[in-house]
ZADO-1210 file (C-alpha; in nm, 4 decimals, padded with zeros to 6 digits):
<atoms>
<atom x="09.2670" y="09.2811" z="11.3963" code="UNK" pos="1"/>
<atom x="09.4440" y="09.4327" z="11.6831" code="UNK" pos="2"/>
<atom x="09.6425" y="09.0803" z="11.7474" code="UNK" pos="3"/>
<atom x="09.7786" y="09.1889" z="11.3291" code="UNK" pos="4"/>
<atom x="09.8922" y="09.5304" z="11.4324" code="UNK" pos="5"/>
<atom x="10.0218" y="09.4382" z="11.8217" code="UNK" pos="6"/>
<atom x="10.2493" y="09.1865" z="11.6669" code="UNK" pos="7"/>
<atom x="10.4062" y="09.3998" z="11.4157" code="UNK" pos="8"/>
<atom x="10.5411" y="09.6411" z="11.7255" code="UNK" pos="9"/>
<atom x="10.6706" y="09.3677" z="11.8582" code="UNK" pos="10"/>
<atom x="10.8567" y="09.2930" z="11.5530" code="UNK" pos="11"/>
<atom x="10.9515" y="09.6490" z="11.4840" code="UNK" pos="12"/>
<atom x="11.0706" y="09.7024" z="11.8712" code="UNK" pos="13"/>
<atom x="11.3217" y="09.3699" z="11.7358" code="UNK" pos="14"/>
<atom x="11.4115" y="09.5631" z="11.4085" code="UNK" pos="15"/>
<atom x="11.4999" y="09.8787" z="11.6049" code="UNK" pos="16"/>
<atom x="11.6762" y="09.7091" z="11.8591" code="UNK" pos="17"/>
<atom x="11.9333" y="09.5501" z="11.6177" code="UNK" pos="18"/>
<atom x="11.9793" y="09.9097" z="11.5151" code="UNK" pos="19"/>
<atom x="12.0972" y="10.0051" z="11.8593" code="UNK" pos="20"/>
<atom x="12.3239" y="09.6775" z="11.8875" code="UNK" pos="21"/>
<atom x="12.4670" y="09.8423" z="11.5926" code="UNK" pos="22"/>
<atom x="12.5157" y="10.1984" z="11.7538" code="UNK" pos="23"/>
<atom x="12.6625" y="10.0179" z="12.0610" code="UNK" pos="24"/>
<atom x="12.9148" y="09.8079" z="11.9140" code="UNK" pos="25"/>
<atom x="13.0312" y="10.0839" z="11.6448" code="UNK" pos="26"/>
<atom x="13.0736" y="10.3669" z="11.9431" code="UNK" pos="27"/>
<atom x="13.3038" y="10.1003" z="12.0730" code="UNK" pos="28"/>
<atom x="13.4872" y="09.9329" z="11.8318" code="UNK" pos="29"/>
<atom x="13.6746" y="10.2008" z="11.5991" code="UNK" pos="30"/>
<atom x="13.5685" y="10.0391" z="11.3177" code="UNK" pos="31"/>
<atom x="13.7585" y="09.7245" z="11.3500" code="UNK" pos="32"/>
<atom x="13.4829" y="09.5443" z="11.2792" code="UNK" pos="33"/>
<atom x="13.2302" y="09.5870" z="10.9204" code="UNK" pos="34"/>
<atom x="12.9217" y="09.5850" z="11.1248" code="UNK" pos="35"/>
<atom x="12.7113" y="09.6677" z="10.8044" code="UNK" pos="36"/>
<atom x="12.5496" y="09.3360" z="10.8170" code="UNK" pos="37"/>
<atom x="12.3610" y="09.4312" z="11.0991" code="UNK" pos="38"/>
<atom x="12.2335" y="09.6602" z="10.9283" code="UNK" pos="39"/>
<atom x="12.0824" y="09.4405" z="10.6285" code="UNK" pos="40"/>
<atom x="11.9851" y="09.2385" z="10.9098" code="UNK" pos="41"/>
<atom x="11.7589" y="09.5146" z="10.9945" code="UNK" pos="42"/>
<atom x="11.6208" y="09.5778" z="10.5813" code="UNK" pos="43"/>
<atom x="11.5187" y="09.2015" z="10.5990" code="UNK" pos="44"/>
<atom x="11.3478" y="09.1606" z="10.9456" code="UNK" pos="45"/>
<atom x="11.1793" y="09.4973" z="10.8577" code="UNK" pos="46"/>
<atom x="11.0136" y="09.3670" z="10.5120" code="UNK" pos="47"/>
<atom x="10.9496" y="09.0312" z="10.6887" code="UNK" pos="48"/>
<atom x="10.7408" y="09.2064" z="10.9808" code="UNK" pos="49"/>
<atom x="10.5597" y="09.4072" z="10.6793" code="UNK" pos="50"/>
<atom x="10.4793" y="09.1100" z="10.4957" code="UNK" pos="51"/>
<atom x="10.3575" y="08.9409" z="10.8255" code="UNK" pos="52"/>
<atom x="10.1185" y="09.1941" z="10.9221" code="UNK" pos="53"/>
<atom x="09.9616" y="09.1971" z="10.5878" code="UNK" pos="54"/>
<atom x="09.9410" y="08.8090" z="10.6185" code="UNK" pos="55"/>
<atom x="09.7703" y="08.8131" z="10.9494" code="UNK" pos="56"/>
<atom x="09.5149" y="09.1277" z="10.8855" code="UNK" pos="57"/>
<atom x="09.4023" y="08.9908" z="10.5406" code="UNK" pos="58"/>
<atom x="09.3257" y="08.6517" z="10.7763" code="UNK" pos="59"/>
<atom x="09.1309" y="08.7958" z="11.0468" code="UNK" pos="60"/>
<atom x="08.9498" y="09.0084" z="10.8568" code="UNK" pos="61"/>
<atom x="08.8534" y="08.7168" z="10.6504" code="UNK" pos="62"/>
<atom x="08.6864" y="08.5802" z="10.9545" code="UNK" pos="63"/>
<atom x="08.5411" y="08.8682" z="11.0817" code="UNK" pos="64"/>
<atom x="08.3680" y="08.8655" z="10.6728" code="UNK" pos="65"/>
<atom x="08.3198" y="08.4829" z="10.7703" code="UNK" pos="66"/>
<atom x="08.1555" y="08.5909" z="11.1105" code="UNK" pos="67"/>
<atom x="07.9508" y="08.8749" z="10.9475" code="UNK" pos="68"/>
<atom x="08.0895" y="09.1295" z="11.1309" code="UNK" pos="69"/>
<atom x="08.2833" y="09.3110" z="10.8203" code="UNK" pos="70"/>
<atom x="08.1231" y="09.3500" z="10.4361" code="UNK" pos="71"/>
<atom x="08.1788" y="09.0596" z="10.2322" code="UNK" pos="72"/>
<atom x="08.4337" y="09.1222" z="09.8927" code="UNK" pos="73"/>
<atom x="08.3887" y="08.9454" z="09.5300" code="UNK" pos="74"/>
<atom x="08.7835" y="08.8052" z="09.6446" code="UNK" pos="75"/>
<atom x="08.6207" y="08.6527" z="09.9716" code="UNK" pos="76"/>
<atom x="08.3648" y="08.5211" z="09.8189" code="UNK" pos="77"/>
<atom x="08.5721" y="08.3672" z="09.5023" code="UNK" pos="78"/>
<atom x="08.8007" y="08.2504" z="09.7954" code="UNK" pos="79"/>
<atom x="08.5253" y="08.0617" z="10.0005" code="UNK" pos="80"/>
<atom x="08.3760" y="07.8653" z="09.6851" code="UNK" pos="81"/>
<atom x="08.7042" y="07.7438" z="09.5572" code="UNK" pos="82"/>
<atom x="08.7518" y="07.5267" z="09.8333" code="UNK" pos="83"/>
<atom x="08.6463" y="07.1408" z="09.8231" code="UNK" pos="84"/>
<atom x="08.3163" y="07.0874" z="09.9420" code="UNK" pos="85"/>
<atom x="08.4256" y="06.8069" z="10.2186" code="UNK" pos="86"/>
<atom x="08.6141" y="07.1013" z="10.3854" code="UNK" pos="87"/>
<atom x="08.3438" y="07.3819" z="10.3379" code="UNK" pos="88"/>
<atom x="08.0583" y="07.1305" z="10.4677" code="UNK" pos="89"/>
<atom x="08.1957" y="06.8366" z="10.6872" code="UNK" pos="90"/>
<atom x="08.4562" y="07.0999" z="10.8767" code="UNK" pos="91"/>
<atom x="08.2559" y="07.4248" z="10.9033" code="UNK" pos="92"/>
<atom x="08.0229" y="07.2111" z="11.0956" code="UNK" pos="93"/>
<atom x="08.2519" y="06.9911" z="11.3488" code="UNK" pos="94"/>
<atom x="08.4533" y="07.2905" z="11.3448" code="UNK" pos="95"/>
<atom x="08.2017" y="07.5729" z="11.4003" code="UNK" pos="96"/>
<atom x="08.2886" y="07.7224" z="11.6816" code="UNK" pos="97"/>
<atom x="08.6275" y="07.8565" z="11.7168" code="UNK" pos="98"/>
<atom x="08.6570" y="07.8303" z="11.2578" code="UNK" pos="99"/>
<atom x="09.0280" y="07.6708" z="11.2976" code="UNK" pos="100"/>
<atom x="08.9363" y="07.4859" z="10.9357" code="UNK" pos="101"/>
<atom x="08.9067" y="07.8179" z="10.8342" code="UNK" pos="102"/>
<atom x="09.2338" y="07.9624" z="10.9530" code="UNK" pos="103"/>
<atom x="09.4187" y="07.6617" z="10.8166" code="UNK" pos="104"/>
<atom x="09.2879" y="07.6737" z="10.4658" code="UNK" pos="105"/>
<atom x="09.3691" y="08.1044" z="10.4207" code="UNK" pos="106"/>
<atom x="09.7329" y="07.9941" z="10.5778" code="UNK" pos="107"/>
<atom x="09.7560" y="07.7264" z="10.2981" code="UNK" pos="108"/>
<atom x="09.6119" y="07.8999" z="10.0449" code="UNK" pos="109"/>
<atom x="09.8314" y="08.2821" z="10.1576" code="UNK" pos="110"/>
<atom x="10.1440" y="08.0839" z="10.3016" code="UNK" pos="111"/>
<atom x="10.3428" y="08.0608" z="10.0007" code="UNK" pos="112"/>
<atom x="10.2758" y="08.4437" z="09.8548" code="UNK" pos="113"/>
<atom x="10.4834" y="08.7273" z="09.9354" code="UNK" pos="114"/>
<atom x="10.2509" y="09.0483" z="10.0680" code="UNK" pos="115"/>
<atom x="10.5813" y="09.3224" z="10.0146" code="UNK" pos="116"/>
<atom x="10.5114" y="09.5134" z="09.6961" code="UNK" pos="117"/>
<atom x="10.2345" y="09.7323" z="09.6915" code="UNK" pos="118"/>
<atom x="10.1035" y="09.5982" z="09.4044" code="UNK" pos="119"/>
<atom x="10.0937" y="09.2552" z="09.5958" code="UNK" pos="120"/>
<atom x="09.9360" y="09.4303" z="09.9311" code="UNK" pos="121"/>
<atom x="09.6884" y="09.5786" z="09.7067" code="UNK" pos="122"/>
<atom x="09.5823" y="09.2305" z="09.5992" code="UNK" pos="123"/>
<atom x="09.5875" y="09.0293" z="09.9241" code="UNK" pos="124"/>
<atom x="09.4094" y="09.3352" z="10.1083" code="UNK" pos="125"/>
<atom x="09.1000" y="09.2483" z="09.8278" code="UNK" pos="126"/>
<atom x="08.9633" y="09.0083" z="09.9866" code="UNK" pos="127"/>
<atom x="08.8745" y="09.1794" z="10.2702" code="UNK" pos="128"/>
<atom x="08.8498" y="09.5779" z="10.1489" code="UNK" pos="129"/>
<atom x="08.6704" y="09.6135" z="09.7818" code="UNK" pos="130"/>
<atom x="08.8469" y="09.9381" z="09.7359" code="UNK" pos="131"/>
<atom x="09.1919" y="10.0048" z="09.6600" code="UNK" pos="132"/>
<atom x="09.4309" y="10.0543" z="09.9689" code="UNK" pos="133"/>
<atom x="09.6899" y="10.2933" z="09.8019" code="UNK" pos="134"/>
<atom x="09.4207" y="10.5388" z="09.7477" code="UNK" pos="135"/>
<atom x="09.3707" y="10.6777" z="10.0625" code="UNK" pos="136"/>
<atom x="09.7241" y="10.6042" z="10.1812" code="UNK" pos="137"/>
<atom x="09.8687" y="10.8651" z="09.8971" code="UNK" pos="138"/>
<atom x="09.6644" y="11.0911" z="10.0266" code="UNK" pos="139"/>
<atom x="09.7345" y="11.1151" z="10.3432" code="UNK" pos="140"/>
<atom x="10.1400" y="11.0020" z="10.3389" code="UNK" pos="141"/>
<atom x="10.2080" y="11.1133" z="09.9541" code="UNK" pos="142"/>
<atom x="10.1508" y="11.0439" z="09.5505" code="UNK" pos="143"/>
<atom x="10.5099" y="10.8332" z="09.6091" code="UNK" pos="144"/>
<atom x="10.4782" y="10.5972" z="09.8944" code="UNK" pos="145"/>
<atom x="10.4389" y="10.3134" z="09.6507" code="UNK" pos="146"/>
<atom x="10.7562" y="10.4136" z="09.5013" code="UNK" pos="147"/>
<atom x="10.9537" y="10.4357" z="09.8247" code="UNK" pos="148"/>
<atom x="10.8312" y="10.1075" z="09.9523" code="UNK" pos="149"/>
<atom x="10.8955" y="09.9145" z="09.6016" code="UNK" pos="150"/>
<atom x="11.2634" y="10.0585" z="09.6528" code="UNK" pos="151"/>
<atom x="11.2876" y="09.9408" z="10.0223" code="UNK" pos="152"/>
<atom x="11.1472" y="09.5891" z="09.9092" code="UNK" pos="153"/>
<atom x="11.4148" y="09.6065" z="09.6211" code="UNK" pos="154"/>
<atom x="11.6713" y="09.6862" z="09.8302" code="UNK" pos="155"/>
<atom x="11.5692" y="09.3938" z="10.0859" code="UNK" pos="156"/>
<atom x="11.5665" y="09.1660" z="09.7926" code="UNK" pos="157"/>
<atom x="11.9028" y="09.2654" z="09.7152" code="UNK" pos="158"/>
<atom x="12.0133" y="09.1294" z="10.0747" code="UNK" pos="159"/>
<atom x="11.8513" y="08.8546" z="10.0697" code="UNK" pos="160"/>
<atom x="11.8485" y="08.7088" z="09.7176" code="UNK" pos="161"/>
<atom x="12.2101" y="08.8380" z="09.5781" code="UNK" pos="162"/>
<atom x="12.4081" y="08.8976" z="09.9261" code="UNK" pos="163"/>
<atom x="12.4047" y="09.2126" z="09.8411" code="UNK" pos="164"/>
<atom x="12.6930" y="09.1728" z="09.6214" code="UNK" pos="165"/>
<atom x="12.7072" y="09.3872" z="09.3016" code="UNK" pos="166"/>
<atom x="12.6726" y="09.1838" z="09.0029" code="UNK" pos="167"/>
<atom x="12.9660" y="09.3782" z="08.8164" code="UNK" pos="168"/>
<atom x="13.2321" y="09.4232" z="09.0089" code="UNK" pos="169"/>
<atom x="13.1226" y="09.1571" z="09.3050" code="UNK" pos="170"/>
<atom x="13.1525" y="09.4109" z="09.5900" code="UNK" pos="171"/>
<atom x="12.9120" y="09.4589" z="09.8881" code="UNK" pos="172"/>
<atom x="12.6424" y="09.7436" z="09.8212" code="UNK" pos="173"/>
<atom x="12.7292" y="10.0373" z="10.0211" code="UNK" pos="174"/>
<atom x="12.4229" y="10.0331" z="10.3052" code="UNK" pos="175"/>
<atom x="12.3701" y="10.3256" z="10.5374" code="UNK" pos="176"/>
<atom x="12.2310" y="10.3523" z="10.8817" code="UNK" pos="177"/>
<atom x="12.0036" y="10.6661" z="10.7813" code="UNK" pos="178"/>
<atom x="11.8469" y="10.5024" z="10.5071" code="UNK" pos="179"/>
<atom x="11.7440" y="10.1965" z="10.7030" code="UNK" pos="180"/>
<atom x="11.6422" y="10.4557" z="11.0056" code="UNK" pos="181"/>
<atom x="11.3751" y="10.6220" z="10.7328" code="UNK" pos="182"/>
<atom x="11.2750" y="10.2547" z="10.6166" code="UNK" pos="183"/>
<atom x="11.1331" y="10.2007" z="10.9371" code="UNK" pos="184"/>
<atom x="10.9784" y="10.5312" z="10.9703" code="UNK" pos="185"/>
<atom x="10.8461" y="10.4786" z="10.6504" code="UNK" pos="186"/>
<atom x="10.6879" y="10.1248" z="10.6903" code="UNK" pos="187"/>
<atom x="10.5650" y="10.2346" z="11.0072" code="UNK" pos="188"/>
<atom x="10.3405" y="10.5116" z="10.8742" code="UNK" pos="189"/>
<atom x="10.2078" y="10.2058" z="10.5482" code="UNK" pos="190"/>
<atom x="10.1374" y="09.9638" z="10.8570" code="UNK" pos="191"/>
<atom x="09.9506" y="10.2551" z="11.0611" code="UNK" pos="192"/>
<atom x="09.7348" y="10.3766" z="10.7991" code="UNK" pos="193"/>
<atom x="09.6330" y="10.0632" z="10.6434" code="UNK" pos="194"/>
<atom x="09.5484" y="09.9079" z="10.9870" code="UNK" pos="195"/>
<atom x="09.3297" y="10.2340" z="11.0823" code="UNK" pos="196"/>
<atom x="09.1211" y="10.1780" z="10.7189" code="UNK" pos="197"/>
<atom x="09.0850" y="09.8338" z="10.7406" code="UNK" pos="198"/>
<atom x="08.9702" y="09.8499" z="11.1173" code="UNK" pos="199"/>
<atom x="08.7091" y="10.0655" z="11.0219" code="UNK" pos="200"/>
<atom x="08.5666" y="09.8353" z="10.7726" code="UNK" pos="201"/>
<atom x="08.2639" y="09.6749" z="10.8665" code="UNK" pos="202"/>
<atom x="07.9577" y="09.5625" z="10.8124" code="UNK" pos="203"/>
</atoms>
């Protein structure tokens, strides 16, 4: 599960270095230039490093549940007998060792869904954790995290799917460097807590 968390810094330490790109080239220019886009740069990679971590730590801890080295979920198990007996029989045994048939069929099966909302990290994080996540993470980071990080998806979505061009009037949304600057912060406290209960969940 480490490999899951690892390569989320790595994207972060990309998110946050577009951020100082954009402090560098706005200290220099006088604002000759509309640098905002780097700054929706930043909402996107941000969600997509979110949405990757949740991907890869709902996949390993699938095969650790595989392995027997974390409890087994009603969503794992569901998963596991849904898929076609040639690849449950004929590749768990030439593939054994190293599971790779394994791996391929949760990337299949998880490629296409999007692991942003809470609601949908709730779900994916299932079928490896029988409780639910957002418990303990209100708890410890507040009753509105859900909230903030539904509005920092939103807001993402925004970018990407509408160009961030108001409807209306067809003007660029107004986006702040502040605002991003706490969206990282914020997303970096989700990924941090969920990794720490989710790494502590074994068998």
């Amino acid at each position: 599960m480490k490999h899951a968390k690892t390569h989320f810094e790595q994207n972060i330490i990309r998110v946050k270095n577009l951020g100082l790109i954009y402090q560098s080239i706005n200290a220099q220019s006088r604002q000759i230039y509309d640098l905002s886009d780097i700054l929706r740069s930043q909402y996107v990679m941000l969600v997509s490093a979110l949405d990757l971590f949740v991907h890869e730590i709902v996949r390993l801890g699938m095969i650790e549940i595989y392995n027997h080295k974390r409890r087994t979920t009603k969503r794992f198990k569901d998963f596991i007998l849904s898929l076609p007996d040639n690849i449950l029989f004929e590749k768990a045994i030439m593939e054994e060792k190293n599971h790779l048939w394994l791996h391929y069929q949760i990337r299949q099966r998880n490629g296409f869904k999007s692991f942003q909302e809470s609601d949908k990290i709730k779900e994916a994080l299932y079928l490896i954790l029988e409780e639910d996540i957002w418990v303990e993470v209100r708890q410890d980071l507040g009753s509105e995290i859900t909230t903030e990080l539904n509005l920092i998806i939103k807001r993402r979505n925004q970018i990407s799917h509408e160009a961030d061009i108001e409807p209306i009037n067809q003007e660029l949304r107004e986006v702040r460097e502040e605002d991003i600057v706490y969206s990282i912060v914020l997303i970096e406290s989700i990924v941090n807590k969920i990794f720490k209960i989710c790494n502590r969940t074994h068998s």
